[in-house]
C-alpha positions in Angstrom: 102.6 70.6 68.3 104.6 71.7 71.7 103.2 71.5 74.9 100.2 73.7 76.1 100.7 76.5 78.4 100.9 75.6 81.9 97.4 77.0 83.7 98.0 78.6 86.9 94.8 79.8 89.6 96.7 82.4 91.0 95.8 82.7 94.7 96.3 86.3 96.1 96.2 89.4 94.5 98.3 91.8 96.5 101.5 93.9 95.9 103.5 90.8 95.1 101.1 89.0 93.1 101.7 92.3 90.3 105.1 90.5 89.7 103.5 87.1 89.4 101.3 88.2 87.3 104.3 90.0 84.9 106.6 87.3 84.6 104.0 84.8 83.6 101.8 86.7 80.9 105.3 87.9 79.4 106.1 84.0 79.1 102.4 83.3 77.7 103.4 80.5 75.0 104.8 78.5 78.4 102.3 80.0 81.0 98.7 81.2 81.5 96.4 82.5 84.7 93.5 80.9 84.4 91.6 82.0 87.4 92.1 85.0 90.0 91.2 84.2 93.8 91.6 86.9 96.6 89.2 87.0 99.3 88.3 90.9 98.3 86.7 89.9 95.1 87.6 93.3 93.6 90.9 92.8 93.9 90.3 89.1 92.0 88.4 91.3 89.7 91.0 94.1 88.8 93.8 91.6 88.3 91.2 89.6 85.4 90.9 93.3 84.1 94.4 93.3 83.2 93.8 90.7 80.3 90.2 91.4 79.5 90.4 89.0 76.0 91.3 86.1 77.8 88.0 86.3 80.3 89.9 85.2 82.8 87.5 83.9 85.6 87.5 85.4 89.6 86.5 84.1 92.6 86.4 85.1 96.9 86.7 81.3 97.5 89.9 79.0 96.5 87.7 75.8 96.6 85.2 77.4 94.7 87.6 78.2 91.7 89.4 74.4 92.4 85.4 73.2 91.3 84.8 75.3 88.7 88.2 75.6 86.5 90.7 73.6 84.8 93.8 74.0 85.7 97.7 72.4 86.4 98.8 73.9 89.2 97.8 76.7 92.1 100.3 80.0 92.3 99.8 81.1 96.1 100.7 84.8 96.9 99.3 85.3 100.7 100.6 85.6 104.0 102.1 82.4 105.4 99.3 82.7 107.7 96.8 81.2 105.4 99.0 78.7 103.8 98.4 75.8 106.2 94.3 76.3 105.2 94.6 77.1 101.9 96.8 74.1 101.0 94.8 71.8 102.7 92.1 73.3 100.6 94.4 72.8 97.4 95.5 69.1 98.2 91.9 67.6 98.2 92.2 68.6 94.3 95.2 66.8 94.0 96.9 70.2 92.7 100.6 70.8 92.3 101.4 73.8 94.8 104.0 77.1 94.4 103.8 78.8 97.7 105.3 82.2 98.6 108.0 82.6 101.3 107.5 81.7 104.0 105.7 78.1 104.1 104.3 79.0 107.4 105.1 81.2 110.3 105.8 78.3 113.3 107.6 75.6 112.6 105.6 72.7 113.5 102.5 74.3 111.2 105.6 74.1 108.4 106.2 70.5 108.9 102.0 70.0 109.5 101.2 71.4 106.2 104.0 69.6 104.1 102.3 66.3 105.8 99.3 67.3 104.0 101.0 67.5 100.8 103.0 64.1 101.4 99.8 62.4 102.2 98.2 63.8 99.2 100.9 63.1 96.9 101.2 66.5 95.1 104.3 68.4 94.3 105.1 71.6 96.3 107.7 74.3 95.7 108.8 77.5 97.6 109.4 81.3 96.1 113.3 81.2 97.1 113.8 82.7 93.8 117.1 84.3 95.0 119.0 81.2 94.1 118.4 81.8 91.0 120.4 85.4 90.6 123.7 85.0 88.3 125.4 85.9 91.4 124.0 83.3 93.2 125.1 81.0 90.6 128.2 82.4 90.2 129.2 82.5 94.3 128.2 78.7 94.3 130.1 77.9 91.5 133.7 79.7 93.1 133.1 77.9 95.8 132.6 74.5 94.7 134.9 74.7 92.1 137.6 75.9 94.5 139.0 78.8 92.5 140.1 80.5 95.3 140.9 78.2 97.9 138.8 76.7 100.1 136.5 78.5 101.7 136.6 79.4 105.5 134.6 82.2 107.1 131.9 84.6 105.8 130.5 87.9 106.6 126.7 88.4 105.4 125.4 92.2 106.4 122.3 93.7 105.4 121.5 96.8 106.3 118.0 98.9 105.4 115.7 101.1 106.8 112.4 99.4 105.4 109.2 101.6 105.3 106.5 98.8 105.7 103.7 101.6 104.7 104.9 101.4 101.4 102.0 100.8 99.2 104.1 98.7 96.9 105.0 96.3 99.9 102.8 94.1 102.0 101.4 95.0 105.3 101.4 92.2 107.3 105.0 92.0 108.2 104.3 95.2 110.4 102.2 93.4 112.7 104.1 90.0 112.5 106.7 88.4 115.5 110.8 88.1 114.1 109.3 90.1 110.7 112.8 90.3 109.5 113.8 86.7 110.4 110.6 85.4 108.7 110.8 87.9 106.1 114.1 89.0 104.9 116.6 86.8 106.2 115.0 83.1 105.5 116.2 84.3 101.9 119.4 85.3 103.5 119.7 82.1 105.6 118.8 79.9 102.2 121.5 81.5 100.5 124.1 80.7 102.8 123.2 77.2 103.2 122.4 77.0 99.1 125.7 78.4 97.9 128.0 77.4 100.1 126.3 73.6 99.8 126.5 73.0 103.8 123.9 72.4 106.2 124.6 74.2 109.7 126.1 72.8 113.1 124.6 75.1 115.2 123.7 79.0 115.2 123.3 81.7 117.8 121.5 84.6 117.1 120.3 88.0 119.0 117.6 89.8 117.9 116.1 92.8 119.5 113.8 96.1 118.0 115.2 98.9 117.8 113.3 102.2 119.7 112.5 103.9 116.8 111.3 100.2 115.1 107.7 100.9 113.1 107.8 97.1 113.2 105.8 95.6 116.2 108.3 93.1 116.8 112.1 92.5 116.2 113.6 94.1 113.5 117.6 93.3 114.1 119.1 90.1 113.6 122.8 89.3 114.9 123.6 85.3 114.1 126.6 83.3 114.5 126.8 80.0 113.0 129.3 76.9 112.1 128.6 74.9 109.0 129.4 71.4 108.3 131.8 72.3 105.8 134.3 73.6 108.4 133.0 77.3 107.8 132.2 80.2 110.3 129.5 82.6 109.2 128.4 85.5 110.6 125.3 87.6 109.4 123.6 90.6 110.5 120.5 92.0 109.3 118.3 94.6 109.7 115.4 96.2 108.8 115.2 99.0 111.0 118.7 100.9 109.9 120.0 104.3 111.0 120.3 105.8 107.3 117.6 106.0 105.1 119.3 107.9 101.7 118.5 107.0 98.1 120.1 103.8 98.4 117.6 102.0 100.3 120.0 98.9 101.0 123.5 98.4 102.0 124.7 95.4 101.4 128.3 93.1 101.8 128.4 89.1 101.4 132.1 88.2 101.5 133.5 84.4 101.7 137.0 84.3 102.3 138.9 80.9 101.0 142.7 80.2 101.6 143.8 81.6 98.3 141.6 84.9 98.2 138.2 86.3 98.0 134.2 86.7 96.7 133.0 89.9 97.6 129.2 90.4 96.3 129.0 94.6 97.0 124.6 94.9 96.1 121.8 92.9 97.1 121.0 91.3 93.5 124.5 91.7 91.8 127.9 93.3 91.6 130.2 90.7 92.3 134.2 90.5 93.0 136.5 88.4 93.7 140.8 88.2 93.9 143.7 85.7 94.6 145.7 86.2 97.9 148.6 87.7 95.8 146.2 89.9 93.3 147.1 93.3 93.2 143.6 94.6 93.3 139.5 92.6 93.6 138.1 92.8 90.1 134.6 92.6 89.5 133.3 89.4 88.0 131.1 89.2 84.4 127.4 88.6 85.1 124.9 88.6 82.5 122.6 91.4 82.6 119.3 90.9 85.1 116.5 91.9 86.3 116.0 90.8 89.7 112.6 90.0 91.3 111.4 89.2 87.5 114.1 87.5 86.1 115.0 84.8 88.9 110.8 84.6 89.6 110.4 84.0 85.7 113.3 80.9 86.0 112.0 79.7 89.2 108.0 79.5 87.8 109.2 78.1 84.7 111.7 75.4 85.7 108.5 74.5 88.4 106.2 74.2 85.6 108.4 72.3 83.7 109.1 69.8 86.8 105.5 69.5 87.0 104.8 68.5 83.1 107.5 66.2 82.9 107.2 64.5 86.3 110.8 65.7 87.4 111.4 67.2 91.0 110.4 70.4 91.6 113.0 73.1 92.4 113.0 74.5 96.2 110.6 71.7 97.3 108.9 72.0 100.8 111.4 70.2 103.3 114.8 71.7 101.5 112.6 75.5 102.4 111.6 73.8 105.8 115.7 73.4 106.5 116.4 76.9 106.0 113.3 77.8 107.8 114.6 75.7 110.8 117.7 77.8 111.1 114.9 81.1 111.5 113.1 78.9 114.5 116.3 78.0 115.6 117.3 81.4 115.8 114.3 82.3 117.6 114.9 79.9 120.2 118.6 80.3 120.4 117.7 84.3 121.7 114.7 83.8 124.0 116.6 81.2 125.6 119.4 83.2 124.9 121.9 79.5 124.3 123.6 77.9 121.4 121.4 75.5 119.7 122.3 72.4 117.6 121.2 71.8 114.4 120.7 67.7 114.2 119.3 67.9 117.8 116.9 70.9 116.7 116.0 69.3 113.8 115.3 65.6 115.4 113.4 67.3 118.1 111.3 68.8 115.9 110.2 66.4 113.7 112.3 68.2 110.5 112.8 65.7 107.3 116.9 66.9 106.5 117.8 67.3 103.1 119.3 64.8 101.4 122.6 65.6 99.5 
């Protein structure tokens, strides 16, 4: 007989939890929710609703559902707010943990709350599901592989006019401090330092609001940063752009090598790339993909997987907490408005750096 499927006690039943909730009942011979927990019990409730002959059970309280159901592993979909009290919570159960994006939002709660899952000896992964996009894959792969060179400098620009009233997207992030640092560009950050397989030297960064920002705090990020690899990267992001048309996001992520290019054109996909010599950039074969659900759905299984067969898990807590870094680094690097070192940064602050 194969294995069981993996229960989850899904934590959170907002906007994003929806998704969550899709990729694992369409994966049901692999993966199961065996309990519901949002601190507005209707909302536990509604989401239990959704698969009314399984019964699944609901609860207001995580420790309340951690006594009173089976299960393999938590799925946390709440505000990084939370995270530092709800894993505490969750490590007393000995529980293996997959946290939303951000871990925390302040660094040293970050490196506080993966203490708590060292001490407690329990497995703990990250949503940085982006990795997982066949462009994503396919960028890494150019560049290790050196197809086009060796690659030198990059330009990362992404450019949106978010409405955070959206009642598909979550709310907090209106009221939060760096929103689109914490929010959008850890993923953009992880990226960089994922597929390009080079931890940074240092970064700069400004970030400011614009006037007509919804957002209560810093919307705009400019950041300039070497990489140990030799590489200069420079990224701006936004969520507070000047357009806002039927294509929400405008998007360009190009590396360029010594022998040519990788141009990615959209967010999830559309990737190009040409010799120095090539008469014109053709568009690379992906396979076809959903983003959002398809990169979640190989995240959440490859995590469950880890988990059953005592491998590491994918996008464990200190490799997130090094990307995360670069965001605090950022932060100091414009309110003290100086460069700031990476390996002085992350001594100072206590960071664990990834090991190659």
């Amino acid at each position: 007989m194969g294995k069981k499927p993996f229960r989850f006690i899904q934590v959170g039943c907002g906007a994003r939890a929806e998704m969550w909730d899709k990729v694992i009942f369409r994966n049901n011979d692999k993966l199961t929710t065996v309990a519901y927990v949002n601190r507005t019990i209707e909302k536990a409730k509604r989401f239990s609703s959704y698969h009314p002959e399984l019964n699944i059970l609901y609860f207001s309280d995580i420790e309340e559902a951690l006594r009173n159901v089976e299960a393999d592993g938590v799925l946390m979909v709440t505000p990084p707010d939370v995270h530092k009290e709800q894993i505490a919570t969750i490590a007393k159960y000995k529980l293996p943990i997959l946290a939303e994006k951000p871990l925390t939002d302040t660094l040293d709660e970050a490196i506080e709350t993966m203490k708590i899952v060292e001490d407690a000896n329990i497995p703990m992964s990250i949503s940085l599901q982006f990795r997982y996009l066949p462009v994503s894959q396919e960028i890494k792969r150019l560049c290790e592989t050196r197809e086009l060179g060796k690659p030198g400098f990059g330009f990362f620009g992404y450019f949106r006019n978010r409405n955070g009233m959206r009642a598909d997207l979550n709310k907090y992030p209106l009221k939060m401090v760096h929103p689109m640092l914490l929010e959008q560009t850890i993923h953009h950050f992880d990226l960089i330092r994922y597929c390009y397989n080079s931890e940074p030297v240092w970064i700069e960064t400004h970030t400011w609001n614009p006037e007509w920002s919804m957002y209560a705090h810093d919307s705009n990020v400019m950041t300039m940063m070497e990489l140990e690899n030799g590489m200069r990267v420079n990224y701006f992001g936004t969520w507070t752009g000047g357009y806002n048309g039927p294509k929400e996001i405008m998007f360009e992520w190009r590396t360029d090598c010594d022998n040519g290019i990788i141009l990615q054109k959209e967010p999830f996909e559309d990737l190009n790339k040409a010799k120095m010599n090539d008469p014109e950039i053709k568009s690379c074969n992906l396979p076809d993909f959903k983003a959002f659900m398809d990169d979640t759905e190989l995240l959440i299984l490859e995590f469950a997987d880890a988990v059953q067969n005592k491998k590491p898990v994918p996008c464990d807590g200190w490799d997130h907490i090094n990307s995360l870094a670069m965001v605090f680094a950022s932060i100091e690097s414009t309110e003290q408005g100086k460069r700031v070192y990476m390996k002085e940064f992350l001594n100072r602050n206590g960071v664990k750096q990834r090991q190659k």
